[in-house]
N, C-alpha and C positions, 0 to 999 in steps of 0.2 A: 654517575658522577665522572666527569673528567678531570683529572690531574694534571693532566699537560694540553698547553693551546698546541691545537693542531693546528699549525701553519709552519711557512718554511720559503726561507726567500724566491723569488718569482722568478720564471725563466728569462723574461725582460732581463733583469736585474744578474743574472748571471750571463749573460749574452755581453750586456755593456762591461760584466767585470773581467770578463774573457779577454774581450777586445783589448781593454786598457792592460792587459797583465802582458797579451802578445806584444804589445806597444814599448814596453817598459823595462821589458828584460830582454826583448830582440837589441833596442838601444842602447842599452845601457850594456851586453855585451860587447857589443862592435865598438864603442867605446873606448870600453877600459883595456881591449888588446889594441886600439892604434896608438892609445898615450902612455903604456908601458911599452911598445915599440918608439915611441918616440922620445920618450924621456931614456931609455937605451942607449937609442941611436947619438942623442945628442948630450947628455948629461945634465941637462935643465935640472933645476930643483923646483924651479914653480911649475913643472909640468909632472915630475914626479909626486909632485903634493897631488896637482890635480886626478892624476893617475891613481894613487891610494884612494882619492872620493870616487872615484869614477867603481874599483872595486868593490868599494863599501856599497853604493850604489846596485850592482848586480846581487849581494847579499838582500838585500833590502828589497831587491826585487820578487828574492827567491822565495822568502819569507812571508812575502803578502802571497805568493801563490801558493803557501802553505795553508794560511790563514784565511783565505779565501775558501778554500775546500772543506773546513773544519769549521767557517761560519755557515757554509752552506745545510750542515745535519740538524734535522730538522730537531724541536725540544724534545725531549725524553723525558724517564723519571731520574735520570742523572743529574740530569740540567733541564728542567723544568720552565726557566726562561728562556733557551734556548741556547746558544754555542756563541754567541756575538761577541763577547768581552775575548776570544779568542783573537782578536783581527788588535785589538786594542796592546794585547800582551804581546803577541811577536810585535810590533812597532817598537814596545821598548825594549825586546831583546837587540831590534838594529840599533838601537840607540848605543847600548854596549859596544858593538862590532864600528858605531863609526865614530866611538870616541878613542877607540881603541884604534882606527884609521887615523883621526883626525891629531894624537898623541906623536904616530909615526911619520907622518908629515912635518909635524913641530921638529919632532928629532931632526932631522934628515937636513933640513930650512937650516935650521941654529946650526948647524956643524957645518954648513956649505959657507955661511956666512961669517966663522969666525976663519972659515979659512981664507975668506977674502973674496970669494964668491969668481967668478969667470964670465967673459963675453960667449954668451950661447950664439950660434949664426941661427938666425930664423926660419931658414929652409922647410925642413922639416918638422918642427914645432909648431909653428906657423900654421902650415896644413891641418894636422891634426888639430889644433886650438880651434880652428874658423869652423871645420867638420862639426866639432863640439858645441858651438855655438848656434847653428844652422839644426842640427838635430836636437839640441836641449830644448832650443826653442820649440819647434813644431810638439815636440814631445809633451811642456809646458800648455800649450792651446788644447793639446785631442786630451792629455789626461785630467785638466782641468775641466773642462767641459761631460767628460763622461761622469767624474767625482761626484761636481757639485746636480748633476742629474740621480745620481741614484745615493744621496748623501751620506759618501763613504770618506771615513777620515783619512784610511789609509791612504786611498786614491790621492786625497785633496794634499796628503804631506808629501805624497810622491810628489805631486805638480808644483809643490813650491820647493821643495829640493832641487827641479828640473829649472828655475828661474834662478834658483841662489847658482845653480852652477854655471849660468849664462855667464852671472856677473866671474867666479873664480875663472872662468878662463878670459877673460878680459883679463883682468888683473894678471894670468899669467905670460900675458898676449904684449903686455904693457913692460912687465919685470925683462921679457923676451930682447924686446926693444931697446928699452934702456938699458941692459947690460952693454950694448954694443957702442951704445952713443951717448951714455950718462956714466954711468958707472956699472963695474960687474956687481956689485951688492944688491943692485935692483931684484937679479934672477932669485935671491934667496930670502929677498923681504917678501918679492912676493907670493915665496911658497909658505911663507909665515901667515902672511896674512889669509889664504887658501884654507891654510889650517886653522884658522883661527876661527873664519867664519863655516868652516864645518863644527866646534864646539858650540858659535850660534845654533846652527841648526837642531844642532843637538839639545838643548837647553826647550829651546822651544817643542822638539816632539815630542821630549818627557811630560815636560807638563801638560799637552792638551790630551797625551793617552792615560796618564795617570790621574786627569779628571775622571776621563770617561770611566777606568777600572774600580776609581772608590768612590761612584755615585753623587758625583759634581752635579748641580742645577743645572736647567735652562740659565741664557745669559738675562735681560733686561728687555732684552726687542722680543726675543722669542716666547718669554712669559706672554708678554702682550699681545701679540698674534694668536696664541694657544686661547686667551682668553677671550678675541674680538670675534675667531672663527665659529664661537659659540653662543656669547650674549644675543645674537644678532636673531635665534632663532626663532621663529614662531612655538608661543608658552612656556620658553625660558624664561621666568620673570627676576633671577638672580642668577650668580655663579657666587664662590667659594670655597673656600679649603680645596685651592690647585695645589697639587704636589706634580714637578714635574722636573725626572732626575733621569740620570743615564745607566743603561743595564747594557753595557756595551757604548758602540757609536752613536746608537739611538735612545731617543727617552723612552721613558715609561711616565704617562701620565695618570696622574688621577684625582677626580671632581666631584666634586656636589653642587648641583643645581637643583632650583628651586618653582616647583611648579605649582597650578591653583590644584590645591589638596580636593578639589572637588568633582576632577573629573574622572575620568575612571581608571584604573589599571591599564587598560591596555594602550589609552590613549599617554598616560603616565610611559607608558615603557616606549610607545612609537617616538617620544620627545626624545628618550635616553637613546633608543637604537641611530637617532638622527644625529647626536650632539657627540655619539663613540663617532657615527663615521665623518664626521666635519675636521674632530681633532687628527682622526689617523689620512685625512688625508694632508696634512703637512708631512712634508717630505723627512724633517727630522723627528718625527714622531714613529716611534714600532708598532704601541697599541696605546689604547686608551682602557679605563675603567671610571664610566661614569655613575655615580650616587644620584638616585631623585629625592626628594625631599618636599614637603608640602610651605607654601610659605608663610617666612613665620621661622620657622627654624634652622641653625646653623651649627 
């Protein structure tokens, strides 16, 4: 008898999470030391905001390469289903770290701005903003596209962290501007708003890791894909009693289908071994466990 599936994520699949980690943390260092040089240099409060995400950022970076190494061990008698809800739980230890960013930026905003805020000259701010905007971008496309390939949550929160941050350095690009030409208040509204929409982000990675950690469903589409990849099969003549929940980033599903009770065992299991490999190859699915059943019953 076997107690533990012996499997263990694929060298594909650590190849692509390699790539996206060098991508993610090479950027996001170089980063957070030119806009803590430049908020420095220049005194900007919405590029000091920016500066705090951009740190939080490298944290968050560190952390998926934590959790990447410790999703990779294969299941044990430890962990039986394997190490995957590990990648889900450091996501929300960053969530700490960048509310606790996103807190320190608030600060720093409201005190710049009750002071009356000041004209930043854009020289050097300027530079580093566009820098951030050229790199978040590219960053955005290659991490996106490796994510939604090997369907890793982590990845996919990384790559829209990497677009939310396009839009704050806009915003701090704009505050930069209009300190000189609208009013000094500008620079420190828009290190308010910077922080602000870091609490967005934060708000949102809670809740899609704290699905995945206490065994959230498929959403509405994905039920129905799980079920269409199966009805379709030759001597499936039903489906029912889908369960299909998350042990990690990935489901676990599980089925009863319904065959003619009259042919034989083996031909009964070639249906099951066809209808496991139909559901495990959707990309959001880990494994399957298919029931046959004669029809007639459910």
């Amino acid at each position: 008898m076997r107690w533990i599936r012996e499997s263990q994520p694929g060298s594909q699949f650590s190849h692509y999470f390699l790539r996206a980690m060098i991508i993610t943390l090479a950027g996001n260092i170089i980063l957070a030391g030119v806009k803590i040089a430049a908020s420095y240099l220049s005194g900007s409060a919405a590029i000091y905001a920016d500066a705090i995400n951009s740190i939080s950022d490298v944290l968050y970076s560190l952390l998926l390469v934590g959790g990447f190494f410790l999703t990779l061990r294969p299941p044990d008698l430890t962990h039986p289903q394997g190490h995957s809800r590990f990648e889900p739980f450091l996501a929300l230890i960053v969530t700490l770290s960048m509310t606790i960013a996103g807190a320190e930026a608030l600060r720093a905003s409201v005190a710049r701005y009750l002071e009356g805020g000041s004209a930043i000259q854009p020289g050097i701010p300027m530079i580093a903003l566009s820098l951030s905007v050229v790199i978040k971008g590219l960053m955005y496309h290659f991490i996106r596209e490796i994510g939604q390939r090997i369907s890793s949550p982590g990845l996919n929160a990384a790559a829209s962290d990497n677009l939310s941050d396009v839009l704050t350095s806009f915003a701090a690009m704009i505050g930069i501007f209009g300190s000189n030409f609208l009013t000094p208040l500008l620079d420190p509204l828009a290190g308010i708003f910077v922080a602000v929409w870091i609490f967005k982000t934060v708000w949102s990675t809670a809740k899609e890791n704290l699905g995945y950690l206490t065994g959230a469903g498929a959403d509405d589409d994905l039920r129905q894909r799980i079920l269409d990849s199966v009805k379709h099969l030759d001597g499936v003549e039903d489906v029912h009693h889908v369960i299909a929940d998350y042990i990690g980033p990935k489901l676990l599903v599980e089925m009863h289908i319904n065959v003619d009770g009259d042919i034989t065992l083996n031909q009964a299991h070639a249906i099951c071994d066809q209808a496991t490999a139909e559901l495990e190859k959707i990309p959001e699915v880990d494994r399957a466990y298919v029931h046959v059943e004669p029809i007639g019953h459910s």
